[in-house]
C-alpha atoms as a printed R data frame, in Angstrom:
    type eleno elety resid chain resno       x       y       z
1   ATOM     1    CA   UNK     A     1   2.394 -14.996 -22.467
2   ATOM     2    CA   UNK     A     2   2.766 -11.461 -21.696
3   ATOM     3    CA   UNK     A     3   1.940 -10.255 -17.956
4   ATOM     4    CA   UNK     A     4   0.702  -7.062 -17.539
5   ATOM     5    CA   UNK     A     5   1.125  -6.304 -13.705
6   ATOM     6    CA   UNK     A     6  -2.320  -4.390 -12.713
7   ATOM     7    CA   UNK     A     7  -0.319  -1.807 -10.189
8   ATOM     8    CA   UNK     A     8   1.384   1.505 -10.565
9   ATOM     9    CA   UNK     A     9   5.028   2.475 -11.155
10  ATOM    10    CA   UNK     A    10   7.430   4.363  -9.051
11  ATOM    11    CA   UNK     A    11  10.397   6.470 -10.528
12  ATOM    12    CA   UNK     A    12  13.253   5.125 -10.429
13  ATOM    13    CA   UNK     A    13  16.679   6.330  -9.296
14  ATOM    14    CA   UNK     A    14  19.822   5.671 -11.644
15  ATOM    15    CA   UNK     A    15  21.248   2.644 -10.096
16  ATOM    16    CA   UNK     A    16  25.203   3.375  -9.573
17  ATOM    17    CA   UNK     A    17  23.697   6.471  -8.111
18  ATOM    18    CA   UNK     A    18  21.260   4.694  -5.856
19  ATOM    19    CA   UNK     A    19  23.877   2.159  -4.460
20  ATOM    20    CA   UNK     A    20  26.670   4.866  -4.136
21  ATOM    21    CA   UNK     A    21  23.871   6.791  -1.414
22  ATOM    22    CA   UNK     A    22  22.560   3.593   0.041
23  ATOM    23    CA   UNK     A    23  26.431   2.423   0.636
24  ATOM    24    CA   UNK     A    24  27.112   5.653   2.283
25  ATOM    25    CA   UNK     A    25  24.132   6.233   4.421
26  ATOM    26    CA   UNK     A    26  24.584   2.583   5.770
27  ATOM    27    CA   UNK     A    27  21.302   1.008   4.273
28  ATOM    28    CA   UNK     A    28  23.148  -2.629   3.973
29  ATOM    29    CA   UNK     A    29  25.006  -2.305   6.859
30  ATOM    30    CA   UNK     A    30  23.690  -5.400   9.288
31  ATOM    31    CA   UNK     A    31  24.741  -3.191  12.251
32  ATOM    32    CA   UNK     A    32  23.633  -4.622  15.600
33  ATOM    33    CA   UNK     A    33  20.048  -5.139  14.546
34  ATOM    34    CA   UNK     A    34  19.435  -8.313  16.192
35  ATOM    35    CA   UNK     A    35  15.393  -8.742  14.994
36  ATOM    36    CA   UNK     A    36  13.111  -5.515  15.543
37  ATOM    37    CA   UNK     A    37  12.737  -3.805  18.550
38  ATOM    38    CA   UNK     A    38  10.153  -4.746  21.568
39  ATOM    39    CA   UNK     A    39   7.675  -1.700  20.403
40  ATOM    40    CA   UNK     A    40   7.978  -2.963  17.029
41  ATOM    41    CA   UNK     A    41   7.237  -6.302  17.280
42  ATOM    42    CA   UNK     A    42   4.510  -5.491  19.682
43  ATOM    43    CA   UNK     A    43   3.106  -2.951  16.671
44  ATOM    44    CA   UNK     A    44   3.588  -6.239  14.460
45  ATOM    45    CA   UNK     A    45   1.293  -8.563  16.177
46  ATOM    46    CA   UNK     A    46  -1.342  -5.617  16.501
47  ATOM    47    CA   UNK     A    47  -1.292  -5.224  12.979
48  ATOM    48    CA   UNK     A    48  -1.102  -8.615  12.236
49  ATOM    49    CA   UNK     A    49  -4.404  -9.307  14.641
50  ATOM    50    CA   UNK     A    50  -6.374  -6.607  13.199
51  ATOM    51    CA   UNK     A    51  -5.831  -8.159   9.589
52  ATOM    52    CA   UNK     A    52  -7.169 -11.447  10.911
53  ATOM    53    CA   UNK     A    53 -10.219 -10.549  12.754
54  ATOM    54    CA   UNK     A    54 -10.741  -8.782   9.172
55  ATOM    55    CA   UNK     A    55 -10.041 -11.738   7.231
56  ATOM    56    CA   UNK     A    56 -11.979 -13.898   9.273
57  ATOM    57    CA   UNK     A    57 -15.178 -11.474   9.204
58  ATOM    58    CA   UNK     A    58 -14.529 -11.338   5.371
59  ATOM    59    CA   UNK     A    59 -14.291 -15.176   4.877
60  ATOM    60    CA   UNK     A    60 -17.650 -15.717   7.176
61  ATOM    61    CA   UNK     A    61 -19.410 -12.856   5.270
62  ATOM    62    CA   UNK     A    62 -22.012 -12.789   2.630
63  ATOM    63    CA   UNK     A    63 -20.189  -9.613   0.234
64  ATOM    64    CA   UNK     A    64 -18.429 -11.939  -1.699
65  ATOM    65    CA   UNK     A    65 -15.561 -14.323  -0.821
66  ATOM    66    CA   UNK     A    66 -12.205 -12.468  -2.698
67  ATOM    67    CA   UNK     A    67 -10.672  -9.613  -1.064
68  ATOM    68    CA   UNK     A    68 -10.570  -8.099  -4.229
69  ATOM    69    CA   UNK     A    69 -14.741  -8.440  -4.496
70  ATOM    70    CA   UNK     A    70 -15.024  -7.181  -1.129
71  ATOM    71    CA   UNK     A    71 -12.284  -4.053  -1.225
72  ATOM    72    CA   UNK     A    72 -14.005  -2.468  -4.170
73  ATOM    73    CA   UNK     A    73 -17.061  -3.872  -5.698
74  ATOM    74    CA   UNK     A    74 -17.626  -1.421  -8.126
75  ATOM    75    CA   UNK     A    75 -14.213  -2.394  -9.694
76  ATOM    76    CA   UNK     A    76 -14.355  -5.895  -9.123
77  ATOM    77    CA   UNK     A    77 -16.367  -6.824 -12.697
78  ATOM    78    CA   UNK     A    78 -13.554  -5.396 -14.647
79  ATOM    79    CA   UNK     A    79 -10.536  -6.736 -12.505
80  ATOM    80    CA   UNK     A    80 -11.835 -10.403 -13.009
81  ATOM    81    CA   UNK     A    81 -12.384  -9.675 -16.366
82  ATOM    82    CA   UNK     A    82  -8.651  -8.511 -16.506
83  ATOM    83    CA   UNK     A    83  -7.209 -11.012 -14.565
84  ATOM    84    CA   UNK     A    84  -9.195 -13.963 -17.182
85  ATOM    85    CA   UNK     A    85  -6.974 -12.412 -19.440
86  ATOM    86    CA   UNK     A    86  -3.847 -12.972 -18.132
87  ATOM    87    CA   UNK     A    87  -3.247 -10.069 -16.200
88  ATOM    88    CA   UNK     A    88  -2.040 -10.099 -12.610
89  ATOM    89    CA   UNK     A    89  -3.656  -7.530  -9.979
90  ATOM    90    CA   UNK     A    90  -1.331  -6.181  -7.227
91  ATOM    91    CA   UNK     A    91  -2.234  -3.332  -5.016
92  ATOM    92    CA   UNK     A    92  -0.727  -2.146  -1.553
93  ATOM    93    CA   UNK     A    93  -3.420  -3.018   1.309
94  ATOM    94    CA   UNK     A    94  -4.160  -1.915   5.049
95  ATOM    95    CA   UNK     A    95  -6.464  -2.279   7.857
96  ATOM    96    CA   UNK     A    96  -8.123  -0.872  10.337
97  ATOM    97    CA   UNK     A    97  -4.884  -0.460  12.843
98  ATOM    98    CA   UNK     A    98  -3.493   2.020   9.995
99  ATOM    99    CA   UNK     A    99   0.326   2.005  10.796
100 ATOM   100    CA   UNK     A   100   2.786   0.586   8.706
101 ATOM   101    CA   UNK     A   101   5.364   2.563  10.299
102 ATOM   102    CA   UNK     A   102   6.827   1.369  13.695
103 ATOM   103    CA   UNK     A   103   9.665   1.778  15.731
104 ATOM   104    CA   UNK     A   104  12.911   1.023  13.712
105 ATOM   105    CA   UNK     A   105  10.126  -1.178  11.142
106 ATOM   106    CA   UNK     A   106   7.929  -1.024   8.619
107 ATOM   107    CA   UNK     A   107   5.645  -3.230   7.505
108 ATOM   108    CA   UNK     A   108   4.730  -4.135   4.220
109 ATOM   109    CA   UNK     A   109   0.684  -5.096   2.933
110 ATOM   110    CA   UNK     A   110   0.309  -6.091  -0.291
111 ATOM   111    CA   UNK     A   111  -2.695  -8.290  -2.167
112 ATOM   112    CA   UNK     A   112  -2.154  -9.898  -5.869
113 ATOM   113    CA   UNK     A   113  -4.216 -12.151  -7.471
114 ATOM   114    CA   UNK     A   114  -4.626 -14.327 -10.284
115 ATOM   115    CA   UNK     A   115  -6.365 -16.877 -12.540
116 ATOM   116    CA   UNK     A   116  -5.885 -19.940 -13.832
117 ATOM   117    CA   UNK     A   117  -8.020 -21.187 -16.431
118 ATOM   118    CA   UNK     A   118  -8.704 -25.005 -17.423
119 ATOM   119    CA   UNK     A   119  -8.276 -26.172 -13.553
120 ATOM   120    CA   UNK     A   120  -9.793 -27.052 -10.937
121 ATOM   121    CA   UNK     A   121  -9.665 -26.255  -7.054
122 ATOM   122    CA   UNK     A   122  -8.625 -30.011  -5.777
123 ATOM   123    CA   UNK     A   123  -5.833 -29.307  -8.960
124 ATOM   124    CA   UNK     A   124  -4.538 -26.345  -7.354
125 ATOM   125    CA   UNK     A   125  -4.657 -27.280  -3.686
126 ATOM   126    CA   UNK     A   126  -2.501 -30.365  -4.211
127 ATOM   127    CA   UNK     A   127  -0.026 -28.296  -6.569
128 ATOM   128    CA   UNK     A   128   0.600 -25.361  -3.921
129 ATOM   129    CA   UNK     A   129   0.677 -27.882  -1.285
130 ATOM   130    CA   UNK     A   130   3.728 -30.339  -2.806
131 ATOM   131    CA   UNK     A   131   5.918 -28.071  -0.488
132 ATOM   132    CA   UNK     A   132   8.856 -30.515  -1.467
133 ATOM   133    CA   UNK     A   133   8.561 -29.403  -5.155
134 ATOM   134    CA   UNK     A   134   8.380 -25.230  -4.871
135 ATOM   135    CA   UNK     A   135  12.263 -24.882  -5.283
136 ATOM   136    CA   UNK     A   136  11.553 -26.203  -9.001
137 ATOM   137    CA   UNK     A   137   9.010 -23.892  -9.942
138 ATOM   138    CA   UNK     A   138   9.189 -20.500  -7.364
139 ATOM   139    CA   UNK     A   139  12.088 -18.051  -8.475
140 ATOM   140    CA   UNK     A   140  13.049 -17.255  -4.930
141 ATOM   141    CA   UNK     A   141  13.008 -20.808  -3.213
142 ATOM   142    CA   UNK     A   142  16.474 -22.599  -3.575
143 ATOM   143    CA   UNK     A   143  15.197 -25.146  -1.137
144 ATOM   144    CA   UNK     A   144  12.442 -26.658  -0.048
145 ATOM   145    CA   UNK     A   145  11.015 -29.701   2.129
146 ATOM   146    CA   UNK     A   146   7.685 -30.762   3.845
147 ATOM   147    CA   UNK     A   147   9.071 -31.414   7.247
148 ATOM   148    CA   UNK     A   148   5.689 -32.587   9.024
149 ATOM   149    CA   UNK     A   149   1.632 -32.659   8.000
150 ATOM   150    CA   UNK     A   150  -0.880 -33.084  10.049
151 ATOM   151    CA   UNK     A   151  -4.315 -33.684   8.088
152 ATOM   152    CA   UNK     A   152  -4.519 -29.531   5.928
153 ATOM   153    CA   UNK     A   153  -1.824 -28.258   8.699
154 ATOM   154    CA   UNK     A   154   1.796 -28.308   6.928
155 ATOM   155    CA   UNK     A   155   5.295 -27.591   8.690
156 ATOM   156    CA   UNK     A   156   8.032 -25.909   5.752
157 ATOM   157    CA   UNK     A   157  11.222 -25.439   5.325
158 ATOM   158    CA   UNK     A   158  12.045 -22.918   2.462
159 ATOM   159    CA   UNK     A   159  15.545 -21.243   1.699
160 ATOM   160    CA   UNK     A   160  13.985 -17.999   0.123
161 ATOM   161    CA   UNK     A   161  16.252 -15.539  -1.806
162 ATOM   162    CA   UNK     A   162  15.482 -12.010  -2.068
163 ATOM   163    CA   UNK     A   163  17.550  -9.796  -4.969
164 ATOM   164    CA   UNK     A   164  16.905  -6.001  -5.250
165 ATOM   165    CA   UNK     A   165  20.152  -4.354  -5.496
166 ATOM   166    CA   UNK     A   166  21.519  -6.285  -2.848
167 ATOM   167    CA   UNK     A   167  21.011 -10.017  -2.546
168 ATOM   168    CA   UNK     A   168  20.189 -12.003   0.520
169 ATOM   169    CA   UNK     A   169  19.146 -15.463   1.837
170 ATOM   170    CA   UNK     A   170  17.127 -16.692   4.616
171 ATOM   171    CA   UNK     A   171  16.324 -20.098   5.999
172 ATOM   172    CA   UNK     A   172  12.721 -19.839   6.837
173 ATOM   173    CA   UNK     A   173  10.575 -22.331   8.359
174 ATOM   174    CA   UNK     A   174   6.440 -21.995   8.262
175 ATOM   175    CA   UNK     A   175   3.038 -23.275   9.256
176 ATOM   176    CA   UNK     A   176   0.557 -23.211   6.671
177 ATOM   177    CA   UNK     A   177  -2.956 -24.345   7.737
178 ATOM   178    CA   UNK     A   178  -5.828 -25.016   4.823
179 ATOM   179    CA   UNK     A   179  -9.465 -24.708   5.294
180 ATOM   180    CA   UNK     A   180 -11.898 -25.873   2.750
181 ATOM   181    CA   UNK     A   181 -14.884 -24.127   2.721
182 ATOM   182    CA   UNK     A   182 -16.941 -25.479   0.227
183 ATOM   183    CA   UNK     A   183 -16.873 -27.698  -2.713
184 ATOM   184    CA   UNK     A   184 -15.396 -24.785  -4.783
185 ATOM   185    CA   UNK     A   185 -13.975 -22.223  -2.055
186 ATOM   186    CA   UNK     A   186 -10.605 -22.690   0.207
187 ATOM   187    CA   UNK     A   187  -8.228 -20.767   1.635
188 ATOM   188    CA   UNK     A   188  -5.233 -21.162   4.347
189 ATOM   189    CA   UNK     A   189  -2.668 -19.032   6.333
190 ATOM   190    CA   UNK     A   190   0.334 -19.485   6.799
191 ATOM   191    CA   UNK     A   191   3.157 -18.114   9.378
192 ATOM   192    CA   UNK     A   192   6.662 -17.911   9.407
193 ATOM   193    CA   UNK     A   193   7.536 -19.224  12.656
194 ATOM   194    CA   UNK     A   194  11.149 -18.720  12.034
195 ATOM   195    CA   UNK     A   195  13.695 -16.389   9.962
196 ATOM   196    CA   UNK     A   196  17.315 -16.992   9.940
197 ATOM   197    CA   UNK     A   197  19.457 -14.790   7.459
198 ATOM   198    CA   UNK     A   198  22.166 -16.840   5.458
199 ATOM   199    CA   UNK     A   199  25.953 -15.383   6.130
200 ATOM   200    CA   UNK     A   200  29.257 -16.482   6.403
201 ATOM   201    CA   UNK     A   201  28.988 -13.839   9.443
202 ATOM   202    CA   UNK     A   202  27.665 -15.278  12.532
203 ATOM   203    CA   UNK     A   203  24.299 -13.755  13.649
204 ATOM   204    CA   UNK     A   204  24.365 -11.084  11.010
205 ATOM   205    CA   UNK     A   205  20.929  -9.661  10.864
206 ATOM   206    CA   UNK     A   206  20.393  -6.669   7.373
207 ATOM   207    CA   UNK     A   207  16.630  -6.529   8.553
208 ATOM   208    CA   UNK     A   208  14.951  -7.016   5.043
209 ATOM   209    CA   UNK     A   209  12.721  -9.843   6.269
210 ATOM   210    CA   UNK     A   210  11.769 -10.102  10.180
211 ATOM   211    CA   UNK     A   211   8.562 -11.581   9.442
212 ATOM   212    CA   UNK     A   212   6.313 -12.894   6.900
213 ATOM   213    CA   UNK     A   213   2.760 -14.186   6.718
214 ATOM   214    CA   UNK     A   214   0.553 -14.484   3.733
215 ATOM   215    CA   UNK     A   215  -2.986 -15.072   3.631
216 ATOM   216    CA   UNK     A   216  -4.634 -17.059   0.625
217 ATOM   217    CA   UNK     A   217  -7.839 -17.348  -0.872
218 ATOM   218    CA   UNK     A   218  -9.077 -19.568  -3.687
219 ATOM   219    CA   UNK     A   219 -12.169 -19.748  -5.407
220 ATOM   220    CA   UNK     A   220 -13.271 -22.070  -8.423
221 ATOM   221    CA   UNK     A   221 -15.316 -20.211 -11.000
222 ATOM   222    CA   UNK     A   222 -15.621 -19.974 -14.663
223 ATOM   223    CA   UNK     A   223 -13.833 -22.877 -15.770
224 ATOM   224    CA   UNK     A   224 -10.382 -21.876 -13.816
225 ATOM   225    CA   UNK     A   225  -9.450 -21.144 -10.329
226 ATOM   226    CA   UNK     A   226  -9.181 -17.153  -8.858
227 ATOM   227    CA   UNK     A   227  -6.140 -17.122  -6.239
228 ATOM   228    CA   UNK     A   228  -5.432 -14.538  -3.795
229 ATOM   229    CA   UNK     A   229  -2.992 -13.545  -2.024
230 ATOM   230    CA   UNK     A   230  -2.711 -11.089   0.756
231 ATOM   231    CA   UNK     A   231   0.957 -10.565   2.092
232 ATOM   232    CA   UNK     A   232   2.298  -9.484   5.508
233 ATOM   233    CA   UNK     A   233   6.102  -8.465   5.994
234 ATOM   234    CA   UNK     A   234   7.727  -6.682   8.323
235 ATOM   235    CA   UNK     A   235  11.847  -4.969   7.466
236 ATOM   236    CA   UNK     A   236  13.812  -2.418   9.302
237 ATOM   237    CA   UNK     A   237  12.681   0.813   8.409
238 ATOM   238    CA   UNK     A   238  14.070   3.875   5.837
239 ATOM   239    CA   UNK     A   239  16.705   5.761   7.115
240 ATOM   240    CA   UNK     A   240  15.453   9.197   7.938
241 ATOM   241    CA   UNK     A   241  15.344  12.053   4.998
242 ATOM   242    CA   UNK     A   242  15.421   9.044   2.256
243 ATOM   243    CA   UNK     A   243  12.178   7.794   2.235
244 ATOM   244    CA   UNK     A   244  11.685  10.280  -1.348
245 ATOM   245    CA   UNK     A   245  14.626   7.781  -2.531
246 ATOM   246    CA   UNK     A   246  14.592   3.977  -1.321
247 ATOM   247    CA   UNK     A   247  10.686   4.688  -0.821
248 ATOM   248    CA   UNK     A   248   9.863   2.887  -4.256
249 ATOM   249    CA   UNK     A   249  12.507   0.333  -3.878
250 ATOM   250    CA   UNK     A   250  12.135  -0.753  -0.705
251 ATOM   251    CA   UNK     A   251   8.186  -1.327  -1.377
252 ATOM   252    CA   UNK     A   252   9.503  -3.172  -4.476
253 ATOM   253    CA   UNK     A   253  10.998  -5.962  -3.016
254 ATOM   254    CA   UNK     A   254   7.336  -7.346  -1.423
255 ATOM   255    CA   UNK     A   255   5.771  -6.363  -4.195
256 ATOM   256    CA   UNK     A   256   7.799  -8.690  -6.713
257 ATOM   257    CA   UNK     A   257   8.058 -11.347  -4.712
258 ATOM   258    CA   UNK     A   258   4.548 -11.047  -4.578
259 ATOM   259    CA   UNK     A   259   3.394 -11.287  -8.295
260 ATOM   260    CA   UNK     A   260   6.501 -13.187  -9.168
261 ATOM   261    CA   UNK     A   261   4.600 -15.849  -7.062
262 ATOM   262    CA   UNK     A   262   1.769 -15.933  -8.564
263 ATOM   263    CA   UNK     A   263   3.452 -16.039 -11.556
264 ATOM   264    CA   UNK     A   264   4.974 -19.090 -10.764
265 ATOM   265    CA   UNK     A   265   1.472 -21.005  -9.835
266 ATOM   266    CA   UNK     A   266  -0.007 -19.847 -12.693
267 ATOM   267    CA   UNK     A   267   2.783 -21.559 -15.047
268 ATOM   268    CA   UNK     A   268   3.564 -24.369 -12.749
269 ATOM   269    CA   UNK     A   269  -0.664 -25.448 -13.351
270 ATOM   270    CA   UNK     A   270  -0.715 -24.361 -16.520
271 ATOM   271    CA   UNK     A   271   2.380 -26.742 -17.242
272 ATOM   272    CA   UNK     A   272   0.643 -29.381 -15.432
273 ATOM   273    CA   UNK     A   273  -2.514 -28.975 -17.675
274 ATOM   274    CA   UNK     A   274  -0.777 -28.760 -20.589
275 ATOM   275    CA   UNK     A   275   1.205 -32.073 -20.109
276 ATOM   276    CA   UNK     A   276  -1.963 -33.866 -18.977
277 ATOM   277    CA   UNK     A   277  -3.834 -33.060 -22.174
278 ATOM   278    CA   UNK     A   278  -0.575 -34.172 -24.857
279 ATOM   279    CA   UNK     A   279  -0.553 -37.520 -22.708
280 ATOM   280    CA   UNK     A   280  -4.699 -38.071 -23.761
C-alpha cells in the first residue's frame, strides 16, 4: 500500500553540501553538552505541563475525543475520510505556553494519526502493549523488553535508533500508563524516564534526544480503530544563522519517527488480521 503522508515538505539542501556545513559549524560535535541546561529543562517541564492540563481538559471534554476532531473541526470530516484511506496525518502542534525555543533546546510537537480497519480496540491495546515484541515490527527499536507491569502501568526498555544524516543510538527506558475510557475509547502516556546515548566514548552526549514523551489516543469507530499520537521531544538547539538550513532537517527527524510509527502499527495489525483470517 502506498502512504501518502498528510503534511508539507521542506526544501531540501544537497546532501554532501549539507554535511560539509554541518561538519564545519560543529552540529555533530558532542562537545561538553552533558543533558540541557537548568533554564531549559525548567522551560521543558513548563511546556510539558501545559500540554497535559490540555490533554486532560480535552480527554474529559464533550468536543470530541481525537485531537485531530478537537484542533480543527471544520477539517476533521475530510481528514478521517483521508486517513480510512490509507493516508497518514502529521502536523507540527503547540500549546498554550508557545515556546519551542529554550535555552541551548528546542523542543519538538508533533501529532500523526492513523487507522486501522478490520480491528478492534482490545486488538490494538494488546498489540502496542507486547513491549517485548516492538524490536520486530518498529524500524527504530533494535531492542526491546517489558521490564515490570503493574495492572495498565508498563516499565520499558527500548534501544531506539535515530538515522538522519548522522546515526545515533540511545538506551531508553519508559513508563507508559493506559486508561480505558470506555468500551470503545483509550488512551495512555508515556515518559521517558531515562536517555542514555550509545558510544564507544564514555558520557558522550550529541543532544538529538534529551527527552521524549508521547501521548496516545485511540478510538474504535467504523469497523477499525483511529490512533493518535501526539509527540513531545526535546534536542539541543540550531546553531545560530542556520536555522534557514538544518531548520527542515532537524524538524525531520521527529517527524519520521513519528509516522514511521504509525506505520509500523498499522502493518504489524494489519499482519495480525490478515494471518487470523487464512487460519479460518
Amino acid at each position: 500500500m502506498c502512504h501518502r503522508s498528510l503534511a508539507k515538505t521542506s526544501t531540501v539542501i544537497p546532501f554532501q553540501i549539507l554535511t560539509t556545513i554541518l561538519a564545519v559549524s560543529g552540529v555533530f560535535s558532542p562537545k561538553a553538552l552533558a543533558g540541557p541546561t537548568a533554564s531549559a529543562a525548567t522551560g521543558w517541564t513548563k511546556y510539558v505541563a501545559a500540554t497535559e492540563v490540555r490533554i486532560d481538559r480535552e480527554l474529559l471534554g464533550n468536543g470530541g475525543f481525537l485531537r485531530l476532531d478537537i484542533r480543527d473541526p471544520e477539517q476533521a470530516p475530510r481528514t478521517r475520510q483521508q486517513l480510512k484511506k490509507g493516508d497518514i496525518y502529521i502536523r507540527k502542534d503547540s500549546n498554550s505556553v508557545g515556546n519551542a525555543q529554550l535555552d541551548g533546546a528546542l523542543i519538538h510537537h508533533w501529532l500523526g494519526a492513523i487507522f486501522i480497519p478490520n480491528t478492534t480496540l482490545d486488538d490494538v491495546l494488546h498489540w502496542v502493549q507486547n513491549y517485548d515484541d516492538h524490536r520486530l515490527y518498529f524500524k527504530e527499536v533494535e531492542r526491546s523488553q517489558l521490564n515490570k507491569r503493574n495492572g495498565d502501568t508498563f516499565d520499558v526498555y527500548l534501544r531506539l535508533v535515530r538515522t538522519n544524516i548522522v546515526t545515533v543510538r540511545y538506551d531508553t527506558y519508559h513508563t507508559a500508563v493506559y486508561h480505558r475510557h470506555d468500551a470503545k475509547h483509550a488512551s495512555s502516556r508515556s515518559v521517558a524516564t531515562r536517555i542514555v546515548e550509545v558510544s564507544d566514548e564514555p558520557g558522550k552526549d550529541s543532544g538529538f534526544l534529551w527527552r521524549l514523551n508521547s501521548y496516545w489516543r485511540f478510538s474504535e469507530e467504523d469497523n477499525g480503530v483511529f490512533v493518535e499520537c501526539e509527540s513531545l521531544s526535546l534536542s539541543r538547539s540550531i546553531p545560530f544563522g542556520l536555522a534557514w538550513l538544518v531548520g527542515g532537517y532537524i524538524d525531520s527527524v521527529p517527524r519520521e519517527s513519528l509516522e514511521a510509527t504509525l506505520i509500523s502499527i498499522r502493518q504489524g495489525l494489519t499482519a495480525r488480521t490478515s494471518d487470523r483470517e487464512a487460519r479460518r
